[in-house]
N, C-alpha and C positions, 0 to 999 in steps of 0.2 A: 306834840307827837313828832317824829323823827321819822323827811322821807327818804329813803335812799336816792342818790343821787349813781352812786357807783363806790362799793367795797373794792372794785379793784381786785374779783375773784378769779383770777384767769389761772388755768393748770398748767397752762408751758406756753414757750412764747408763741406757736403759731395762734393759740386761741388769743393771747393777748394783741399778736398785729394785725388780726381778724376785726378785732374787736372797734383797737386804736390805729387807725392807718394813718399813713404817714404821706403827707405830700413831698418831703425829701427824698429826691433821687439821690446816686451816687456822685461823690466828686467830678466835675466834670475834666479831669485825667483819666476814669475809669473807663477806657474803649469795651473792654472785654471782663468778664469775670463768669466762673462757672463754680459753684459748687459742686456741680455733682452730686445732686442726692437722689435726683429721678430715674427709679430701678425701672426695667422691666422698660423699655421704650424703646424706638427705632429714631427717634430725634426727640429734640428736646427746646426750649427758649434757654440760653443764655438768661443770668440775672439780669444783665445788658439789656437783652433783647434779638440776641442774632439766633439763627438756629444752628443748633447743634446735633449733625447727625453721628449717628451712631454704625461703624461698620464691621460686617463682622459678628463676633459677638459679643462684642465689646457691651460693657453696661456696667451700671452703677449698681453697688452694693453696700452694707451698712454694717456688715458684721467689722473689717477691718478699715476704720478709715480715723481722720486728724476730730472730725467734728458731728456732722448727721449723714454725712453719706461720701463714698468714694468713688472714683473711674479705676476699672480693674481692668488690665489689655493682656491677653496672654502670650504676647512676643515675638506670633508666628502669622495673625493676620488679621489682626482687632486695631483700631484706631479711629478715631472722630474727626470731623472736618468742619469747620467755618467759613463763608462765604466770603470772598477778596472782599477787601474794603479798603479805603484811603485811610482807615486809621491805623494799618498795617504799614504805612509809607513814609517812615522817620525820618530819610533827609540827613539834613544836619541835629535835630532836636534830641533833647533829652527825654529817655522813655525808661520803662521796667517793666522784663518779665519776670512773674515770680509766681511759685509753684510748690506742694510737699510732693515730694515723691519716696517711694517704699518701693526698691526693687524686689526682685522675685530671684533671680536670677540672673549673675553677673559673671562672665567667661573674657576668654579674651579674644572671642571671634564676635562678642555680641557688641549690639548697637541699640539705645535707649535713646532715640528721638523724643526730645520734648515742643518742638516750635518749627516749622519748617515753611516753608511758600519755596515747591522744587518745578519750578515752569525754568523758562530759556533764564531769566535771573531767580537766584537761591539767596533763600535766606534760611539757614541750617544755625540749628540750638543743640547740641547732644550732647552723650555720655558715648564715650565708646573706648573700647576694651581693648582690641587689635593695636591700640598706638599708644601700650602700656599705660591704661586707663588713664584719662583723660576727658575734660568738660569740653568741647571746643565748640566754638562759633563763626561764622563766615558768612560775607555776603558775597555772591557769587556776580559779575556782568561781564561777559569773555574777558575774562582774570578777576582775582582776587578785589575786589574792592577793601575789605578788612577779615584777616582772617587770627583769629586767635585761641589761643589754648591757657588751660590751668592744669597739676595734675588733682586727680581725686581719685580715691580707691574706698567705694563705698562697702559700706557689710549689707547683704540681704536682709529683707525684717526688718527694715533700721528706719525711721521717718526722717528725709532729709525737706527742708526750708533750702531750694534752689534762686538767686535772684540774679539777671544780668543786666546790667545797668548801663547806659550810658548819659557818662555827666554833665561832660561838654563837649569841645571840639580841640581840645590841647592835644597838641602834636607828643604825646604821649603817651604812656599807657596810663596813666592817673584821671583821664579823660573819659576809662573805662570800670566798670566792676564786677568780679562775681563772688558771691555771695553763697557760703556756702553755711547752713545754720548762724546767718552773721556774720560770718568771719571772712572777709577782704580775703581771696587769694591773689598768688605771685603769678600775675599773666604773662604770655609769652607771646609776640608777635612771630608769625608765619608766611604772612603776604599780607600785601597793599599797605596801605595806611592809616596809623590809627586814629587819623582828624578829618577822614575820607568822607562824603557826604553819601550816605548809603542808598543805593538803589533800590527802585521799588518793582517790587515781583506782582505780577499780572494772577500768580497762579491760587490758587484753594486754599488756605491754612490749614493744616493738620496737626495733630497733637497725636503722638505714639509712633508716626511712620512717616517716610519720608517716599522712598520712591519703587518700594517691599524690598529694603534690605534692612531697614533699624527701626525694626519694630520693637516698642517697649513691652517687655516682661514685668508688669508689677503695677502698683498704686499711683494715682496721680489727685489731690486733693487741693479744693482754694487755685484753682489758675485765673491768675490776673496780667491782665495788659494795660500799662500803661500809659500814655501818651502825652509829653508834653511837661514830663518832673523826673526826675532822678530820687525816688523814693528813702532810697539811702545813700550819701556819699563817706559813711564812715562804718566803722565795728556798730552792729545793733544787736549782738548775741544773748544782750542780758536783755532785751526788749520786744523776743519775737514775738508773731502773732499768735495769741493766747484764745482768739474767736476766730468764726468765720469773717469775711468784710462784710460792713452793713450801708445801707445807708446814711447821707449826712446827719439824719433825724431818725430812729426806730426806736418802739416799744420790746419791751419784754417782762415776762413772768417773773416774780421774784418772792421765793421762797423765805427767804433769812430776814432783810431787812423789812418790816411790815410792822405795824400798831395794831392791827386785828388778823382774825379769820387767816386763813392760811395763808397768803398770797396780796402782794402788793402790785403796783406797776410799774416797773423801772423803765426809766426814758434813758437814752444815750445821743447827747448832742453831739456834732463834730466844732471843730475849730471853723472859723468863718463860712461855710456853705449852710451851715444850719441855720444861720438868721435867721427871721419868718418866716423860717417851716412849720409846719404844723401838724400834732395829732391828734386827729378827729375822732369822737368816739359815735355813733350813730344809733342812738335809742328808738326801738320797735316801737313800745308805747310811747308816747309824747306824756313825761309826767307834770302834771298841774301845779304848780307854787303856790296860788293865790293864798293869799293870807298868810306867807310867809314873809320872816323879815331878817333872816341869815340864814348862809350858807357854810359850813363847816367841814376843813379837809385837812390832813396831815401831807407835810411835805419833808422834803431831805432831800440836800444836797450839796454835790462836790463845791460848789460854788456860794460866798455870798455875793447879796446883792438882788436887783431887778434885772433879774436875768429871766425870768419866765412867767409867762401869761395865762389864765385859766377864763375861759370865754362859756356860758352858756347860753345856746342858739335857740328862741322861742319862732315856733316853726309858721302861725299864723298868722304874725303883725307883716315881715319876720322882722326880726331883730336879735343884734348878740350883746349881752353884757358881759363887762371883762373885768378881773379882777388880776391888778401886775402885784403881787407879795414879794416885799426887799427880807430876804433870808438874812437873817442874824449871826447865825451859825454855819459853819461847815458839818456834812457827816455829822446833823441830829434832827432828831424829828423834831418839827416845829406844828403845831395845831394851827391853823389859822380862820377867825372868825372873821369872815364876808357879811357886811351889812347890806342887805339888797332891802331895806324897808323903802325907800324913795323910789325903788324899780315899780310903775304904774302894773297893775295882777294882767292887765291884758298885755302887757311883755314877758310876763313868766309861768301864763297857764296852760302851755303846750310846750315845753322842754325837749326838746328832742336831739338834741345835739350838746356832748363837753368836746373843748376845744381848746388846746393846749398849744400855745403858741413860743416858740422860741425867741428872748429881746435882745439877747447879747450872746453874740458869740465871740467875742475876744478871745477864749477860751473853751477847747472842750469840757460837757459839762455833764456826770451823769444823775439823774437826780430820779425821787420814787414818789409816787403819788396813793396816798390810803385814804379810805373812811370818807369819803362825802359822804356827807348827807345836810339836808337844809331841817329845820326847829333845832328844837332846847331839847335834842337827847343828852343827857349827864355825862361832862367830861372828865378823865383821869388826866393829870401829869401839867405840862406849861402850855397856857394859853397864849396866844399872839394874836393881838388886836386888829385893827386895822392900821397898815403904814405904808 
């Protein structure tokens, strides 16, 4: 008889991260990151954590946005704000702001604030129109610490990928970047210095306004703050962001790739912060093994190798068994048959917990998990042993 363990039937990924939670947080460069998908609110949590109030009428919407929801500001007195932090106070360091934005409306009197902290010192991110359209940025401490421009002449309707980067501290302007869908523009210094140690502003963060004169008109989707890495120092145009940003370690729904039933579970590792993260699956009923003596699951992945661990948590002793499978193949499903007959029944007759542990992260890894279940239900296709 064949018990299910977990088919792996999740509809979309919220039900699948609901399901499989993830103790990987974000990179720890991640200071700030906002989706944007929370309609209808007067503040909100950052994925981060900070709050994000909402002013105005400013709100989230989902008909026109990059991925599940967008910030739409209407240019005359809508804009969100974030609480001062030290993670906003770069120094000499390398950071990146980056952001889609969809204007609405582009004149040559208007002003598209995307970043701003405007207390006694400024730190100003925009688009502005009045100085024959133009990206500029400046940090402001009575004079210019770094001020600089690129030109851009963006279309309305259009989804732009904004990123500003800095790289190092080179008394140049190679030191600096903006990113415009990728593509490095020709920067222009205007005042101070471009290896200047930038000042730190006491004031609010805002995103859309700065001080009610450059209020953004349009979309703003995915704003992330960096801290502490220069995200890109070259051309990335054939490599933008294709998702939202996730975590080092998240689940997701997976429609295409799967061995049964509609729906598999696709895992997405990152490069070295995924280590021994973990996603935990948490079973309402604790289901009972005894008198079982394997375990049987489909896997696939980007990766070969003992790169990933599958853990079952018996909730009464407690105790977890773990089974590490060295993948043979890349991108193909492999069956693999768990021997748990040595596992003593009072370690496996209250199951309540799959635990899916990350061993190697040398490599980002995306990999899918189908069809558990423990007995001799009848298999189709390549068996894989134990190894």
């Amino acid at each position: 008889m064949a018990i299910e363990l977990d088919y792996m039937e999740y509809a979309n990924d919220a039900a699948a991260q609901a399901a499989y939670v993830t103790n990987g947080a974000f990179d720890s460069y991640t200071k700030l990151l906002a989706h944007f998908d929370i309609v209808k609110a007067t503040s909100v949590l950052a994925e981060t954590g900070q709050t994000i109030t909402y002013v105005g009428t400013a709100d989230c919407q989902t008909t026109t946005k990059k991925w599940t929801g967008s910030l739409l500001l209407d240019g005359n007195s809508d804009y969100v704000t974030v609480p001062d932090s030290t993670d906003w106070d770069y120094g000499s360091d390398p950071f990146t702001i980056e952001f889609w934005w969809r204007p609405v409306e582009i004149t040559t009197a208007s002003f598209h604030q995307f970043y701003g902290q405007m207390g006694t010192v400024q730190f100003i991110f925009h688009w502005i129109g009045s100085t024959t359209n133009k990206i500029r940025f400046y940090n402001y401490d009575s004079g210019f610490v770094v001020y600089f421009t690129c030109p851009f002449t963006p279309t309305i309707n259009t989804w732009y990928h904004i990123a500003l980067v800095r790289v190092n501290t080179d008394n140049a302007a190679t030191g600096w970047r903006i990113f415009i869908d990728g593509v490095p523009q020709t920067l222009t210094l205007v005042g101070g210095a471009w290896n200047a140690a930038l000042s730190a502003s006491a004031a609010v963060l805002t995103i859309g306004n700065d001080t009610g004169t450059a209020y953004l008109n349009g979309y703003l989707d995915e704003f992330r703050v960096s801290k502490g890495i220069a995200r890109w120092t070259a051309d990335f145009s054939a490599s933008l962001p294709t998702a939202p940003y996730d975590k080092v370690l998240q689940s997701y729904s997976e429609a295409t790739i799967k061995t049964q039933g509609s729906y598999a579970l696709k895992g997405v590792a990152a490069i070295t912060d995924s280590l021994n993260k973990t996603l935990t699956r948490t079973i309402g009923s604790p289901i009972d093994l005894t008198g079982q003596t394997q375990i049987k699951f489909d896997i696939y992945s980007s990766r070969t190798g003992a790169n990933i661990k599958i853990g079952i948590y018996d909730a009464t002793v407690p105790t977890t068994t773990e089974k590490t499978y060295t993948v043979l193949s890349a991108n193909t499903w492999e069956t693999v048959v768990w021997d748990i007959s040595a596992v003593t029944d009072a370690n496996k007759n209250a199951i309540s917990k799959i635990i899916v542990t990350i061993l190697d992260a040398d490599a980002a890894n995306t990999f899918y998990l189908d069809n558990m279940y423990a007995g001799d239900k009848c298999l189709t296709g390549v068996i894989y042993m134990e190894s």
